[in-house]
Structure formats: C-alpha cells, structure tokens
C-alpha positions as CSV (number, residue, x, y, z in Angstrom):
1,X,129.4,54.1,140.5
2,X,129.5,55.4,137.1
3,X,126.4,54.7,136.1
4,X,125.2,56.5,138.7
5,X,127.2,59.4,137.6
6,X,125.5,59.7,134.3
7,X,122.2,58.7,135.1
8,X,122.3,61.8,137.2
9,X,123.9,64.3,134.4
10,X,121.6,63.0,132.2
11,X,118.5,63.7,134.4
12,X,120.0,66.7,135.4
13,X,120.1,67.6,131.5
14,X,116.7,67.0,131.6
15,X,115.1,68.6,133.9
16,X,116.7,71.6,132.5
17,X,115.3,70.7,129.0
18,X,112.1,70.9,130.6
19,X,111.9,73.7,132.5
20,X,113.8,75.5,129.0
21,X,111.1,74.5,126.9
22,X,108.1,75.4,129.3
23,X,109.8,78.7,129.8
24,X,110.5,78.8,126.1
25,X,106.6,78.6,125.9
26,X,106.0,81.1,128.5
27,X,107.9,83.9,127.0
28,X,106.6,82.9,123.7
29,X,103.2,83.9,124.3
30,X,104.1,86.9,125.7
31,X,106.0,87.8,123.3
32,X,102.9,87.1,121.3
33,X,100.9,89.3,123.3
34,X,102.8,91.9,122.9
35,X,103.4,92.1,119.5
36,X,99.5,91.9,119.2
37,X,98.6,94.3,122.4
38,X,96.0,96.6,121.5
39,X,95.6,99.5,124.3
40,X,97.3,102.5,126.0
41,X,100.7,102.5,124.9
42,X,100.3,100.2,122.1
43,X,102.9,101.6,119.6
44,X,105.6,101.0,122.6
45,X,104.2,97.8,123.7
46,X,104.3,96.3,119.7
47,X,107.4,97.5,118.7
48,X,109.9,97.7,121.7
49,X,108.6,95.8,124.7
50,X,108.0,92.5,122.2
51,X,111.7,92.8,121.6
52,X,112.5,91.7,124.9
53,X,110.4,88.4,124.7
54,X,112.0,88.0,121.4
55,X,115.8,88.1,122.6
56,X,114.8,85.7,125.7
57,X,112.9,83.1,123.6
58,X,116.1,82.8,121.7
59,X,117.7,82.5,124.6
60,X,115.8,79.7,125.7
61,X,115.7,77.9,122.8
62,X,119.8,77.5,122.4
63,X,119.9,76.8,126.0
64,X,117.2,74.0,125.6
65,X,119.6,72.6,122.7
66,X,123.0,72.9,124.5
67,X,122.4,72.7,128.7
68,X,125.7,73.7,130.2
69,X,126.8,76.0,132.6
70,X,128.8,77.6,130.1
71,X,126.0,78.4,127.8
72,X,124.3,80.6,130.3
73,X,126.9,83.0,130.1
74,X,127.3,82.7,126.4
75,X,124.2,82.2,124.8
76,X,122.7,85.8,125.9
77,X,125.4,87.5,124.5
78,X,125.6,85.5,121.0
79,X,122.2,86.2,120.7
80,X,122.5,89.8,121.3
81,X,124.9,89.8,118.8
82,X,122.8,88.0,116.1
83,X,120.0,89.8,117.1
84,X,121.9,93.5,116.5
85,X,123.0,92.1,112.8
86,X,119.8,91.1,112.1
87,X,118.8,94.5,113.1
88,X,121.6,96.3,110.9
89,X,120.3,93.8,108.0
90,X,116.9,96.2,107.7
91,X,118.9,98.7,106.5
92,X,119.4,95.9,103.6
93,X,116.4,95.4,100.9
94,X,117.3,93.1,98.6
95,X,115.1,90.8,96.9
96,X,115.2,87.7,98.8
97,X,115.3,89.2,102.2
98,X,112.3,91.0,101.3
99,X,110.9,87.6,99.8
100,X,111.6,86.6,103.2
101,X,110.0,89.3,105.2
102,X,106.8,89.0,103.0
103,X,105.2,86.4,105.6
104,X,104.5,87.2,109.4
105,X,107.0,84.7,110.2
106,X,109.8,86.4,108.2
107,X,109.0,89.3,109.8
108,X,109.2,88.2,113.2
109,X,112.1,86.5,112.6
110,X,113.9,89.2,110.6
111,X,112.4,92.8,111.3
112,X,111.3,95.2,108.6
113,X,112.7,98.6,110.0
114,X,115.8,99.7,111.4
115,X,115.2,101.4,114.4
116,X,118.2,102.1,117.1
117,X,115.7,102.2,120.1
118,X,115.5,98.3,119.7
119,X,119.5,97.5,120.5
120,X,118.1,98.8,124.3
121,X,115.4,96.2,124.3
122,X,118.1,94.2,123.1
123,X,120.1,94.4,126.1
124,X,117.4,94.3,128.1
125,X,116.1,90.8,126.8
126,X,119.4,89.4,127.0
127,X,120.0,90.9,130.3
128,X,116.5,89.0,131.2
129,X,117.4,85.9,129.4
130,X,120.8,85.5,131.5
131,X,118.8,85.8,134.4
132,X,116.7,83.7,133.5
133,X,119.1,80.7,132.1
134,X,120.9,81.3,135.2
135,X,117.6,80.5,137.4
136,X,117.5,77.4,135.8
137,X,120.8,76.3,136.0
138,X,121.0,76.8,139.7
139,X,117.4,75.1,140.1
140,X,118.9,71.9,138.5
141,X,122.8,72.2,139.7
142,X,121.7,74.2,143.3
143,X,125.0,76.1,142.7
C-alpha cells in the first residue's frame, strides 16, 4: 500500500515537471518574440510586454525544480521580488555587472535601464505566472 502511495506522488511530480517544462518552453518563445517584435507598437511590445514572459518563465522554471502546492503560492512572489532588485540593480554600473550585461544573455537576464513602468509588468507576469502554476497544480492534484 505504500508503494502505491509513492509511485503515485512520484508520477504526480512528474506529470507536473512536464507540463512545467513544456510551458517553460511555451512562454519562452514568446518571450522571445516579443523582445524581437518588429511592428506597430514595437517600443511597448520590446521593452514592457517581454517583461511579462520573463517573470513567468521564471516562474516555471522554480516550479519545474520544486513541484509543491506550496510553491505556487510562493514562487510568484519571490520572483517578483528578485525580479524588482534586479531592476533597482540598473541603477548600479559597476564594472563587472556591466562585464555581465555586455552579452545578449546578460542583458536578458539582468536589464540595462532602470525604468519604473516594468515593476507593472512585473506584477502582471507574476500575477500570470500564479495562474498559471496554479493550472497545473490542479491539472495534476484535481484540487
């Protein structure tokens, strides 16, 4: 009988690793596109609207690492978090964070302006992403 138990956390645990990841892939290529959007609306496409792909890919990527109910609530908001430091931090310019920012991934990653207007698609993503993590959850636990 307690086999059974844990043979069925364990697929439950992965069935939720792989709709995380496909997800993870989804919102990474639209985060993609819209970094790279050409078109009407491009300057608020590229530099707000990707910040909302960004927040949930995080999102989805701790939640593919730690599956638990709790970590749909918490994950969103620890990545906010994160993600409004590393916002503050491009107020920063020191040498090695601008070592860092010197290749595409660096600047993904870490941002090169500060702008307020992104803490809103910061909520927004994370808003999303909670959604989101919760869809799974339920789609695995049907709680």
């Amino acid at each position: 009988m307690l086999s059974f138990g844990l043979t069925k956390i364990l697929l439950q645990k992965a069935t939720i690793r792989q709709l995380s990841i496909l997800s993870l892939l989804v919102s990474f290529l639209l985060g993609l596109l819209t970094k790279f959007y050409t078109g009407p609306a491009q300057f608020v496409v590229n530099n707000y609207l990707s910040s909302i792909p960004y927040e949930i890919c995080w999102c989805l990527l701790f939640f593919w690492l730690i599956p638990t109910r709790k970590a749909v609530q918490q994950i969103p908001i620890w990545v906010f978090i994160v993600t409004c430091i590393l916002e503050f931090l491009q107020l920063w310019h020191p040498p090695f964070l601008e070592l860092l920012r010197s290749n595409l991934l660096g600047k993904l990653i870490l941002g090169t302006q500060f702008d307020p207007w992104d803490f809103i698609a910061y909520v927004i993503g994370s808003f999303l992403a909670w959604l989101w993590l919760r869809q799974i959850w339920r789609a695995n636990n049907h709680s």
